[in-house]
N, C-alpha and C positions, 0 to 999 in steps of 0.2 A: 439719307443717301439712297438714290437708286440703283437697282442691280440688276441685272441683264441677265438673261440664262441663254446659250447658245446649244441647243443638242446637235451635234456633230461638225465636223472641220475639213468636211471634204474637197473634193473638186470646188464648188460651188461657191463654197463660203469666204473664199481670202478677200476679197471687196467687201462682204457683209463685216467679218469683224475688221479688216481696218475705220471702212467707217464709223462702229460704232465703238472702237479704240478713240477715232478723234471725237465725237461726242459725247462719251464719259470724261475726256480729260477736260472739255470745255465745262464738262457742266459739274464736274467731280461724281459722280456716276462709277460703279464697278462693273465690266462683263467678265462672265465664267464661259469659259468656252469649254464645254464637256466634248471626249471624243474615248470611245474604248481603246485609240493607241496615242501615245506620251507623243510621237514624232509627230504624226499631224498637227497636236495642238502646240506642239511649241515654236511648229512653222509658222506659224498662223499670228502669235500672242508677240513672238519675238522677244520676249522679256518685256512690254511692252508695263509703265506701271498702274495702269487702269485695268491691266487683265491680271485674269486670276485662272489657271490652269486646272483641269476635273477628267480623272481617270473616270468614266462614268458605264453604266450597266442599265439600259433603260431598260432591262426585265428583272433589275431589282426591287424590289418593292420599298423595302425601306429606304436606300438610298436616291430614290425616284421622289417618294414624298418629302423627304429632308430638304433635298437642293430645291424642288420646285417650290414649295413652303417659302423657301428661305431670299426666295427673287420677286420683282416685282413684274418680272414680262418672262415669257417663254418664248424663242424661235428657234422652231423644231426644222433642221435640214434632214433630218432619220429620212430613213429607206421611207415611201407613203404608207406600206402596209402598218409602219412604227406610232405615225402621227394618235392615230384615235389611243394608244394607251397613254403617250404623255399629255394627251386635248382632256381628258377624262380626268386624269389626275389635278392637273388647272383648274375647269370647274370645279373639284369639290375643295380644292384649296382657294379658287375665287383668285387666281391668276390667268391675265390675259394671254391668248396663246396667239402665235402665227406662222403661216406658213408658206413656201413658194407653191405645195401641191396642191391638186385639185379635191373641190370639195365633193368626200366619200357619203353615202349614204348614214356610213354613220355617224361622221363628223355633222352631217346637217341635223341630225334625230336630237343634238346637244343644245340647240337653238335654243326651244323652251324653256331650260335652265337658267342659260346664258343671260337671256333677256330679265327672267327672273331675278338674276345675282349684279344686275347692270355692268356684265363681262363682255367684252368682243372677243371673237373669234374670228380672227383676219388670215382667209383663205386665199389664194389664187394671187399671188402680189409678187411675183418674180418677174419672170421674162414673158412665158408662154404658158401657163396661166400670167399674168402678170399688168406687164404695160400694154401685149397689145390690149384690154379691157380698160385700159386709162383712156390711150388715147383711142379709140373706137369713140370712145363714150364722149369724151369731150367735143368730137368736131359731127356727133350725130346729136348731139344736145345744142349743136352751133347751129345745124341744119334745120332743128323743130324751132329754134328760135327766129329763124328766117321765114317762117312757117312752110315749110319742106315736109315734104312724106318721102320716106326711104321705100325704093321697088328695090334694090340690091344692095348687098353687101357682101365682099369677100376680101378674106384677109389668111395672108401666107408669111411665115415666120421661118426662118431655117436658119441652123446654130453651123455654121460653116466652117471656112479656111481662106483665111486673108488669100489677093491671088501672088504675094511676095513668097508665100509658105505653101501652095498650091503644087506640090512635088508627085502626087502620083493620079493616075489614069483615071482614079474615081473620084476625084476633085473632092474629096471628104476627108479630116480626121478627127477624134474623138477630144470635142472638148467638156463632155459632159459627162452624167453615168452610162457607161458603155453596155449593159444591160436593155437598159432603154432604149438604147440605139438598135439591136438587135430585134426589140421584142415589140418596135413601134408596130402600129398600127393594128396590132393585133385584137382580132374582136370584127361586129359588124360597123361599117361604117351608118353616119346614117346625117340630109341633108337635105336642103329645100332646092329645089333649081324651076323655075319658072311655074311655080304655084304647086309644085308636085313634091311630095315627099318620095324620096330616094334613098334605095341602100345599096351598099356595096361589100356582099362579103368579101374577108381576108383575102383571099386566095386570088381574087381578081381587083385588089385594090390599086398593085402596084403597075399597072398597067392599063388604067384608069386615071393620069394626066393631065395637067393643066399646061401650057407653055407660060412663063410668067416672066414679064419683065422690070426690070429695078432701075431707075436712072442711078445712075452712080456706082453700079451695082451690077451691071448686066442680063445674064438670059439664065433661066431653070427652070427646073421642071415642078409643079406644082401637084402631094400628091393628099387626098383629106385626111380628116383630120375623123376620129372615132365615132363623135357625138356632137355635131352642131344644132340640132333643134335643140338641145336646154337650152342654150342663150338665147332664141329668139326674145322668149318672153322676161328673160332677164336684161336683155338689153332694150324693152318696149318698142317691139319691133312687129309686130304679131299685125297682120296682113303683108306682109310684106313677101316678095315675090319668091325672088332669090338669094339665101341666107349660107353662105360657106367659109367655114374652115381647114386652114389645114395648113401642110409643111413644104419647104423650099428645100432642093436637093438642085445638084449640077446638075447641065444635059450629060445623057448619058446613064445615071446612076439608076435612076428608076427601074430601067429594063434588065440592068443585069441582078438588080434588086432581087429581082421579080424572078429571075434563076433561081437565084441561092429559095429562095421560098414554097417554087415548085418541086423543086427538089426534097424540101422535106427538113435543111439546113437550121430555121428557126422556130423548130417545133421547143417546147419548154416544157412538155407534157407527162416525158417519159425518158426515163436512163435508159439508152444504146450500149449493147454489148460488142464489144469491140474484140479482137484477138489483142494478145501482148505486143507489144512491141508498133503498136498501128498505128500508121500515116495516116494523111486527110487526103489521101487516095484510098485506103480502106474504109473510113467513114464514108466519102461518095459511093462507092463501089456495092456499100449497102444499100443504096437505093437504088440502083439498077439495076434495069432488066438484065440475065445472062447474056451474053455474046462476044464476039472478036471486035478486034480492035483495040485501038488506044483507050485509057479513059475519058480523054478528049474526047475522041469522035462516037463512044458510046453516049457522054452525057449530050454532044451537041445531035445527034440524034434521038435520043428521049426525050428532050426539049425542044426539038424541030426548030433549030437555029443552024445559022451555016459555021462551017468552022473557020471561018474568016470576020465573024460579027466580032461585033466591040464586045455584046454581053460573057463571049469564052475567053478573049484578048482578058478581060477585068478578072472573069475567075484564074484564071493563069496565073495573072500578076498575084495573086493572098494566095499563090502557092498549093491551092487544090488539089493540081494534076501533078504532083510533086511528092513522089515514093520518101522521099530522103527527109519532110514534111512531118517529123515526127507529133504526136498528138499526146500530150503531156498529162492529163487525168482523164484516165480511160471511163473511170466512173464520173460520166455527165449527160446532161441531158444534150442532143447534136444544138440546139441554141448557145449551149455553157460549150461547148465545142468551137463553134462558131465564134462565138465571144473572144475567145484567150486568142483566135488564131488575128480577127481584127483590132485589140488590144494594141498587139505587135506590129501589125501591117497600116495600122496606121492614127499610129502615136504622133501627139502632140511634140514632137522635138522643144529641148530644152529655148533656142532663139526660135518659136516658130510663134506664128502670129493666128488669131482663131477671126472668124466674123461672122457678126450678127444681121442676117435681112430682114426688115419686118415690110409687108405694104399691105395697105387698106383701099379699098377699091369702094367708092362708093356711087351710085346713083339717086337722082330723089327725082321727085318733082315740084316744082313754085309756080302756083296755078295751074296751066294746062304747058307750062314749058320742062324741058328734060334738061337735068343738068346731073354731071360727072364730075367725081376728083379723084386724087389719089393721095396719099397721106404716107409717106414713106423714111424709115429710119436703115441706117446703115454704121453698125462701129464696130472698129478691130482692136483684137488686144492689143497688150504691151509685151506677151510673150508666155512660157508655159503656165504659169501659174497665174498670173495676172490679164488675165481671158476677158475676152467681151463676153463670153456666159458667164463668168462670175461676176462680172459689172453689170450687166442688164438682170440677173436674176437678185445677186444680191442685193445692189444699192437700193431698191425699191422698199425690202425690207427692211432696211439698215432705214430710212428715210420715215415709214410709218412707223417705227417703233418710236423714235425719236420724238415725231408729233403725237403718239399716244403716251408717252410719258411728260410731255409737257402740258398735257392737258388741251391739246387742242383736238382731240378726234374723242365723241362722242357719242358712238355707233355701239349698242350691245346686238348681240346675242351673232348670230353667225352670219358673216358680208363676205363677200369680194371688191375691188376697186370699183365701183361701177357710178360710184352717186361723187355729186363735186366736192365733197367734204374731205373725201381721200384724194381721188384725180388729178384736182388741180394744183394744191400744195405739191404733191409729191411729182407730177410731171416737169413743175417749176423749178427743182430744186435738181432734177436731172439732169434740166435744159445745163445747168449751173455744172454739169458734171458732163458735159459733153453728149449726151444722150439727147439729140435734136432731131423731130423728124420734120420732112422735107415735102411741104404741099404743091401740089399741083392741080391745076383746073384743067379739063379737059374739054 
C-alpha cells in the first residue's frame, strides 16, 4: 500500500489533498497530512478514510525521520526556507520529494545524490513556478517541431480576484501567503529585452510596467518577475531575443505599490521602534521628513504626487492616514506591519471568489516569415477556501504524485516540468479538471 506524506495544510493545499483523497481511495493508497495545528488538518482530511491526520514538528529530528521513513512520496507545502531540511532527509531515506517552490541552490546541490539513489526531486510544479513551465514548454516544443525559432517570449501570471468579488480600489485580495504578497519582488530584477540583458533594482521595479491584455480577462498591469535568464537556457531558448517574466496586478496597483515601497513600508530587514499605543499614522510619520500639515499632504509631498492621485486615494482606503488605525505588535519589522494591516484590508471574504491569469506571448520565425500567438489561461475559485490558487498550484502536484507512484514518471535526480514526460500527462489531466488555456494566433 502506498502512503503519501503531505507537510503542511495551508492556504494552498485544499485541492492538493482532496485530490490525492480521491486517488488513495481509488487506488487504496494512505495520505498523512502533517500540519503543526490540529484545525487546519482536520479542515483539510474532513474525516475523510484515506487520510490519516499528523501533529507534526519538521525541526524535530526524530519525528521528521520516522514519518518520512515511513511513506513512499514527500510533498512539502512548508515556508521555501523549510524545503531543503525535509528534501535532505528524503534523500538519505531514498524518498521522492516535491514541491510547488522554486529550485534553491541548495535543493539543486542534492541532484548528484538523487540521480545516484534513482530519486526525483520534483521542483517548481504548482502554479507559478508550475504550469506556466508546462505549458510554455509544450506549445515552444510545437513551434521547434514546425521548425520555428523563438525571437520572443513573455509570459505574465497574477493570483487575482474574480471581478464578482472585486470590492475595493485595489482590485486585489490575498489568496495566497500574504508574506509574499508583501515581500514580492524583492531583490534585483534581471531579463533579456532585445538581445540586451537588463536589470532592474527594487526600488524602481514597481514603476517599471508592462500594460497587458487578457481576452476573457481584460487589462493590467504587467510587473517582472526576479530572475528570468535561468530559464532561457532551461527552456532551450539560448539566442533568442527577448525573454520575460513576471506578474499581473490591476491598473492602478502598481503605482500606488510603488508608494508603500518608497516610503520604506516593505522593508523586512529590521524591527521599527514604535511608541505604545501607535497607529499606522505613527509608523508613516517615521519616515517623514518634519513638517506642517496633514499626514496626507506631508506623505503626498515627499512622494511628489498630487493629493488628488489614485496612489493617496489607495493608501487612505488600508487606513494609513488613519490616528484611530491602531497597530497591534509593535515589535515587527514595518513589512510584518504592513502585512497584518493588508491581511484585514483585504481578506478573502468567506463567498468571495479568487482568479487566476496566466498568458504567454510568443514570437518565432518559419523560414524568413514572422509569426505570433498568445496562449492564455484564465480560472476562478469556488470560494474562500476552494481558490483557483489552490487549484492551479495544487492539482499539478496532486497530478505528478499520482503518475510517480504509478510508475509512470521516470525522471531522477532534481527537474522541473519542462520535458513531455511530466507536461503533457499532467496538462491533460488539468484540461479534465477545468484548467484550459486559450490559443490565439495573431
Amino acid at each position: 500500500m502506498k502512503k503519501i506524506l503531505v507537510l503542511g495544510a495551508g492556504r494552498s493545499s485544499a485541492a492538493l489533498i482532496a485530490y490525492l483523497l480521491k486517488a488513495c481511495a481509488t487506488n487504496g493508497w494512505k495520505l498523512t497530512v502533517a500540519d503543526a495545528e490540529e484545525k487546519l488538518i482536520n479542515g483539510k482530511l474532513k474525516s475523510h478514510p484515506s487520510g490519516i491526520p499528523l501533529i507534526f514538528d519538521i525541526n524535530n529530528d526524530t519525528q521528521r525521520k520516522r514519518e518520512i521513513g515511513n511513506h513512499h512520496l514527500v510533498i512539502s507545502l512548508l515556508p521555501p526556507h523549510l524545503h531543503i531540511i525535509a528534501a535532505k532527509e528524503c534523500l538519505d531515506l531514498s524518498v521522492p520529494f516535491m514541491t510547488a517552490s522554486y529550485v534553491s541552490p541548495e535543493i539543486q546541490a542534492l541532484d548528484k545524490d538523487a540521480k545516484e539513489k534513482g530519486l526525483l526531486i520534483l521542483m517548481e510544479s504548482g502554479l507559478d513556478p508550475g504550469i506556466d513551465h508546462m505549458s510554455a514548454m509544450e506549445e515552444i516544443d510545437k513551434i521547434k517541431a514546425e521548425g520555428g525559432s523563438l525571437t520572443s517570449f513573455k509570459s505574465y501570471t497574477g493570483g487575482l480576484v474574480a471581478p464578482e468579488s472585486d470590492t475595493n480600489p485595489w482590485h486585489y485580495k490575498i489568496s495566497w501567503n500574504p508574506r509574499n504578497v508583501v515581500l514580492a519582488g524583492q531583490g534585483t530584477v534581471k531579463y533579456l529585452e532585445n538581445g540586451i540583458y537588463k536589470y532592474v533594482p527594487y526600488h524602481r521595479l514597481f514603476s517599471r510596467i508592462e500594460n497587458v491584455a487578457v481576452d476573457d480577462a481584460g487589462r493590467f498591469e504587467g510587473y517582472l518577475n526576479r530572475d528570468s535568464l535561468k530559464y532561457i537556457d532551461l527552456y532551450g531558448l539560448n539566442g533568442i531575443d527577448t525573454f520575460i517574466r513576471g506578474t499581473l496586478r490591476g491598473e492602478g496597483y502598481c503605482k500606488a505599490w510603488d508608494c508603500l515601497v518608497q516610503l520604506g513600508l516593505t522593508d523586512d530587514s529590521y524591527t521599527i521602534d514604535l511608541p505604545l499605543d501607535a497607529s499606522f499614522v505613527n509608523l508613516l510619520d517615521a519616515y517623514l521628513p518634519a513638517g506642517t500639515g496633514s499626514i496626507s499632504e506631508r506623505t503626498c509631498k515627499y512622494l511628489g504626487i498630487s493629493p488628488q492621485s489614485n496612489e493617496i486615494k489607495l493608501m487612505q482606503w488600508l487606513g494609513l492616514f488613519d490616528s484611530a488605525n491602531k497597530i497591534k505588535n509593535l515589535n515587527s519589522t514595518p513589512a510584518q506591519h504592513l502585512q497584518s494591516l493588508l491581511e484585514e484590508k483585504w481578506k478573502l471574504e468567506v463567498n468571495d471568489k479568487d482568479r487566476i491569469v496566466m498568458i504567454h506571448n510568443f514570437e518565432y520565425n518559419i523560414g524568413n516569415k514572422l509569426f505570433s500567438k498568445t496562449s492564455s489561461l484564465v480560472v476562478n475559485g469556488d470560494d474562500q477556501m476552494n481558490t483557483a490558487m489552490a487549484k492551479t498550484v495544487g492539482l499539478p502536484l496532486g497530478i505528478a504524485a499520482k503518475l510517480l507512484l504509478e510508475g509512470k514518471i521516470k525522471l531522477t535526480g532534481v527537474h522541473v516540468p519542462i520535458s513531455r514526460e511530466l507536461y503533457y500527462p499532467i496538462l491533460r489531466e488539468l484540461e479534465q479538471e477545468g484548467i484550459i488555456f486559450k490559443m490565439k494566433n495573431q
